[in-house]
N, C-alpha and C positions, 0 to 999 in steps of 0.2 A: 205130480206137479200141482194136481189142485187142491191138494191137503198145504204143500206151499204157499203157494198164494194165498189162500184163506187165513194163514197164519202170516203173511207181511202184510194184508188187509186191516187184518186185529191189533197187529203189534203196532203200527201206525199212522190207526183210525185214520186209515184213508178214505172209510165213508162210512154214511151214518144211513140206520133202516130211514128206507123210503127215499134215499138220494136220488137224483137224476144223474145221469155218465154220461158224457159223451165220451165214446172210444174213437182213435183214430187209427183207423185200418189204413194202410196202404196196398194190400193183398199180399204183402210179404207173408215168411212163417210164423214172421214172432207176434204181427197183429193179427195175423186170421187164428192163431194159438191163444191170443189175449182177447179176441173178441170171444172165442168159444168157452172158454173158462169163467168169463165173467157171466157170460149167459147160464151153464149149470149153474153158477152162484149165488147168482141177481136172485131166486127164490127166497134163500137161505136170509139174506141181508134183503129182500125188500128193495133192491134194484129198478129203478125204470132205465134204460139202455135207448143211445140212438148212436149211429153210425156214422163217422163223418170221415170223408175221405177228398184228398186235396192232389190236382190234378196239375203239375208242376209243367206240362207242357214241352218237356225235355228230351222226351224218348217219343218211336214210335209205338211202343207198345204202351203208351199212356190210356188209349182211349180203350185196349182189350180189359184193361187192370181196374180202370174204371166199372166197366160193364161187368167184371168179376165182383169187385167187392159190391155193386149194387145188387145181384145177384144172391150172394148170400146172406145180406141182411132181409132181402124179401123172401128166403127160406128163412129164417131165425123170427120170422114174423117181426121186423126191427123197422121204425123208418130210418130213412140215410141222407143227409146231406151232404152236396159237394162242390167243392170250390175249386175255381179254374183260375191260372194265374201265366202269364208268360214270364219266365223268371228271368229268362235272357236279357230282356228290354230291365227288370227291376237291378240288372246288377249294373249296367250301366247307371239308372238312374241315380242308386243308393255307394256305387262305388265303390265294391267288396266284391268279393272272389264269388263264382257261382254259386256253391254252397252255401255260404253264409246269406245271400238273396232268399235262396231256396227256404233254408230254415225260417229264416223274418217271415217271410209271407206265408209258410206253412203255420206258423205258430200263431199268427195276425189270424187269419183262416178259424184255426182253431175257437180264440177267443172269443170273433164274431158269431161264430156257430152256437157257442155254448151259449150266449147270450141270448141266442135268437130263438134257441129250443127248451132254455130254462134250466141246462143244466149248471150244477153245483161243482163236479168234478171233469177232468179231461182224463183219462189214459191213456196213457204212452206205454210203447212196446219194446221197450230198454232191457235188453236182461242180462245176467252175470257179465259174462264177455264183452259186452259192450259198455258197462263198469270198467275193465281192467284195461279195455282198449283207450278209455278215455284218460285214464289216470295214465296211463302209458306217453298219451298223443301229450298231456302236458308235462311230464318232466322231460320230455325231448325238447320242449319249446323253453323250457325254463320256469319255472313256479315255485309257489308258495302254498302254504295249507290252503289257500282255497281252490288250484288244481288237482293236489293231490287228492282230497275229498269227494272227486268225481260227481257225479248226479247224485241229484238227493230225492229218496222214495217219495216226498212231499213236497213239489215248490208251490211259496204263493199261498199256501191254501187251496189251488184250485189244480196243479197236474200232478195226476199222481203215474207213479212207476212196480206196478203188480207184480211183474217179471224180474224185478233187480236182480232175486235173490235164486232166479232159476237159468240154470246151465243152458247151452245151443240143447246139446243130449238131452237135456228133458223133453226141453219143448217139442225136438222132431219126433221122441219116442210116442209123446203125448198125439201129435198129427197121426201117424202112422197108427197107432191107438184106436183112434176113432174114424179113421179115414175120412182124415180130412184134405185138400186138395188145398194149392198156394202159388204162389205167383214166384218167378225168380229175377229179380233185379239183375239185369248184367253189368251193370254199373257199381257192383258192389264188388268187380274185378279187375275193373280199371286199376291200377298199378299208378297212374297217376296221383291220385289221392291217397294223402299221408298214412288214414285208419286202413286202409286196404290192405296199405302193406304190413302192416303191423298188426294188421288179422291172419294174414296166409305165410308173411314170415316172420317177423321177430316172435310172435308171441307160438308159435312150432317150435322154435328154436327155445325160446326158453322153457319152455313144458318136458322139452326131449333133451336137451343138458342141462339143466339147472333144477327145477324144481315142476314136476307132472302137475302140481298144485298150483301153479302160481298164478290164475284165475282168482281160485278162493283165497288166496292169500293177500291178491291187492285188492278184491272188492271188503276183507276184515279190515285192512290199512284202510280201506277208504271212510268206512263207517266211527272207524275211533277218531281219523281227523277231522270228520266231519262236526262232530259232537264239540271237540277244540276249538273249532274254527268259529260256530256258532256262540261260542262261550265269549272267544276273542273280540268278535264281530259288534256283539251287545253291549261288550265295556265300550269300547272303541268309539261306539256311536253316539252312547250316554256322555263321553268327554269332548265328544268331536263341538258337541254343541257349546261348547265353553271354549272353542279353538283360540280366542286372542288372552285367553290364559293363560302366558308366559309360564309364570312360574310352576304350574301342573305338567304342561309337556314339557321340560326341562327335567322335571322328577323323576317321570315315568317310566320304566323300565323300556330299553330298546326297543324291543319286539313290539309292546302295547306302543309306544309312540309312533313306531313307523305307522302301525294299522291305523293310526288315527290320521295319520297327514294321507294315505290314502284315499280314507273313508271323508275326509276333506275335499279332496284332490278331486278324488271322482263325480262330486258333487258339480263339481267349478269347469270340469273337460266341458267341452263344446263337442257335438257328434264327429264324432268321426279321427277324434284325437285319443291317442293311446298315453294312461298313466305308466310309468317304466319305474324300475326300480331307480334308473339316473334322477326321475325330477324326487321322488321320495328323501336318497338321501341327502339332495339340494335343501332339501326345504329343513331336511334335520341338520345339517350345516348351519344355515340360516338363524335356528334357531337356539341352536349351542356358540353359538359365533360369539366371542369375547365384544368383537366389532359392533357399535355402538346402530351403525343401522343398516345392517347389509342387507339383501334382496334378491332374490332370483324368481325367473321368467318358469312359467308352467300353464300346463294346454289350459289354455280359457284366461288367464290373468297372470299377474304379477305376486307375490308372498314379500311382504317384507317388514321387518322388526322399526318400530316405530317410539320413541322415549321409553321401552322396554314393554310396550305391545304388539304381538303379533298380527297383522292387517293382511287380508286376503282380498287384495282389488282383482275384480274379474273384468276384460277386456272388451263388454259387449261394448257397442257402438250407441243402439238405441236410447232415446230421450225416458221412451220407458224402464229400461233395466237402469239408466244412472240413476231416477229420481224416483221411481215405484208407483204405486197408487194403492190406496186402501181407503175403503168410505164405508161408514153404517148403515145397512138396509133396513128399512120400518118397513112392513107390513100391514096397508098398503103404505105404500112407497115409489120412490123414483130415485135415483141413481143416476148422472151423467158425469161420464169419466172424461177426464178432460184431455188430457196425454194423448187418447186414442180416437175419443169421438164417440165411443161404444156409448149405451144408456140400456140401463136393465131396469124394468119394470117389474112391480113387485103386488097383484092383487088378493084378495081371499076368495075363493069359489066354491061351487057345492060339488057332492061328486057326480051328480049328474051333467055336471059341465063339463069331465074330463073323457075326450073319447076311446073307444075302444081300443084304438092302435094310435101311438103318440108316436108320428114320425116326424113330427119336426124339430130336428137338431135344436133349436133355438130357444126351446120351450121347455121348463121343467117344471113339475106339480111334486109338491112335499106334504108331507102330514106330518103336520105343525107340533105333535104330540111327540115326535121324535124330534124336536128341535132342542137346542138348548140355544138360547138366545143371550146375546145378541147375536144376529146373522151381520158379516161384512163381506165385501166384494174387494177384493184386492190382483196386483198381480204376482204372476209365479216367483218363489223365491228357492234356492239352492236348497235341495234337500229333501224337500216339499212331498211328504206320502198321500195315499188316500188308497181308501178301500172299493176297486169297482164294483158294478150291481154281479151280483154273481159271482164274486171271490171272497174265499174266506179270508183270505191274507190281505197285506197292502201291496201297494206298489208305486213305485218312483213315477213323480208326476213328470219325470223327464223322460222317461221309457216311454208313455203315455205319446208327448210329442211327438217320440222317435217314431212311433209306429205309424201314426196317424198322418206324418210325414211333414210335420209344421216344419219349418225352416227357421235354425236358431234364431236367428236374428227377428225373430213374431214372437217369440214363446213368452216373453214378459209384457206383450200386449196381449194376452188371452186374459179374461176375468176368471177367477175361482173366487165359487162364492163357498163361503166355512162359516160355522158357527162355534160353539166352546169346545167342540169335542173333534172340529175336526174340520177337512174338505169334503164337501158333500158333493161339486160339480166344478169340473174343468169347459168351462161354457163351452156347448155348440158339438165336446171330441167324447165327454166320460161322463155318465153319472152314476154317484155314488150308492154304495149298497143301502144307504139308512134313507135314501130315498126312495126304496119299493114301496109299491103302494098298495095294500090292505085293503081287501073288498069291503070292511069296517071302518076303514078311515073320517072321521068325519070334519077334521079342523082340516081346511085342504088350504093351500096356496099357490098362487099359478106364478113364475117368474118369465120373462120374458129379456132375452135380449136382442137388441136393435141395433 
């Protein structure tokens, strides 16, 4: 098993000598398996490891499994952090099935830890079977190549999946191996839950009449549509941005069009609203329509063909998302946004001004040498990436909201300040990676919002 790993490690430079990891044990077999593997290895690759484990509040046996996994990261000589959450109370508030609570605020969890301890990567404890289970759980619910594709060994840049590529059988042989000791979820038998049953039956029944293979078979499917989907995903986005282009999505072959009114679509949904295949091929109606200016209704706004332009009105209410705001930052400077009231200050400082621990939300210092200017302050528009401190990848300034828990209807009164290459800070919720600060730093600048 840890000749595997080492080689899904390599094949998709999930980390680089000297990385920091945070691993996320929950005492199960496949993280206290993923936690030991990584520790033989962390030599090899120059690893620094810390332990983080999220205490979902749900079971009585939360708080033994806790004092388990604290337990063996102070054998592994590892520090461990851990985050306590009542998920009960988060599913009412977010309005999703228990699961899906659980996950948000595990993963929320996660981010905050990595950020808090410096790390670079997260591991997760995903492997084979819970590939095949996931590709399974969506073509029961109905999908497209991006169900089928299951998890991917890299998201983000920042989680990665060491286990994908290793069987239940390795890993227990691997415990048993070393004698290692694990924790057993009884809720991994609940029969209620969709993957359960499709752990203990469907996928017995197809191993024993149909194909003994059919683990490695849908995690190989998942990997080649993965690669399609990512191909697909990258056109899609490049035209998306040219969406009142009539005459491009008209051309476009089917499959490429749909992806694009999606990758539109999804932009435009307000939380909590699902894109269906019904509003996708509305909008390709819409847009094949002989009919001079027909229209249909989709989560967050309206689509409709306009003197042979395609116009995407989205339905927020706010004075800020009708009219926007965008202004030029000097340095020093001042800023007063008028829509919202906000006023962002903008000084130059030395680095002995900036203190050791920057805990106020409100205050961000850059080094001026990573700028490319001009700096503006504007607000969120559809679509809108950025790279947080600690992620190699980007990510959607709307997940950002989601998580942080803004309520649509504010999300276009937040300032993001960007300069030529990008967003550097979603004021007060994220800041950006090109804003770490270098013990060398010398051009510094303190920004403040009010």
């Amino acid at each position: 098993m840890q000749k595997k790993v080492k080689e899904t490690l390599i094949k998709y430079s999930m980390v680089q000598s000297g990385e920091h990891v945070l691993v996320a044990v929950s005492g199960g077999a496949d993280s206290v398996a993923l936690l030991c593997v990584l520790h033989y290895l962390s030599g090899e690759f120059d690893l620094k490891l810390t332990v983080a484990h999220f205490n979902h509040g749900l079971r009585k046996e939360a708080e033994e499994e806790e004092l388990f996994v604290k337990t063996i990261a102070q054998n592994l000589g590892l520090p461990c952090l851990v985050g306590r959450e009542e998920v009960r109370n988060l599913k009412h508030l977010w309005k999703c099935s228990l699961e899906e609570a659980a996950r948000i605020a595990r993963y929320h969890f996660l981010e905050e830890a990595a950020g808090a301890c410096g790390a670079k990567k997260i591991a997760l404890g995903h492997n084979e079977r819970d590939q095949a289970e996931t590709v399974l759980i969506n073509i029961l619910r109905g999908t497209g190549l991006k169900g089928l594709k299951g998890m991917e060994p890299v998201r983000d840049g920042l989680f990665i999946r060491p286990l994908l590529y290793v069987s239940p059988r390795e890993i227990t042989s691997f415990l048993a191996r070393e004698g290692l000791k694990f924790c057993t979820d009884r809720s991994n038998f609940d029969q209620r839950y969709l993957r359960n049953r499709i752990r203990h039956f469907l996928l017995p029944v197809l191993e024993k009449e149909f194909n003994p293979r059919i683990v490695s078979v849908l995690s190989r499917m998942a990997d080649i549509l993965r690669e399609e989907n990512e191909y697909l995903e990258s056109a899609a986005r490049g035209i998306a941005g040219r969406k009142e282009d009539l005459g491009t999505l008209q051309e476009l072959p089917p499959a490429l069009r749909r992806r694009v009114i999606k990758v539109i679509l999804e932009e435009m949904r307000p939380e909590g609203k699902a894109v269906t295949a019904r509003h996708i091929n509305a909008v390709e109606g819409v847009i094949l329509s002989p009919r001079s200016n027909p229209s249909v209704h989709v989560p967050g706004g309206v689509v409709v063909k306009e003197n042979g332009i395609l116009r995407f009105h989205t339905g927020k209410d706010s004075k800020a998302n009708r009219e926007g705001f965008s202004y030029l930052l000097s340095i020093p400077g001042e800023v007063r946004i008028t829509l919202t009231g906000q006023v962002l200050k903008a000084n130059l400082c030395l680095p002995q001004d900036i203190p050791n621990k920057i805990d106020n939300p409100n205050v961000l210092y850059l080094n001026l040498d990573k700028i490319k200017f001009p700096l503006r302050v504007r607000s969120w528009r559809f679509g809108d990436r950025m790279q947080p401190l600690g992620m190699r990848g980007t990510k959607k300034v709307k997940e950002i909201f989601q998580e942080m828990r803004v309520p649509p209807n504010r999300r276009h009164e937040i300032p993001l300040l960007e300069d030529e290459l990008g967003i550097l800070w979603v004021s007060s919720l994220k800041v950006g990676e090109r804003c770490r600060l270098e013990a060398d730093a010398k051009r510094l600048a303190r920004i403040e919002i009010i």
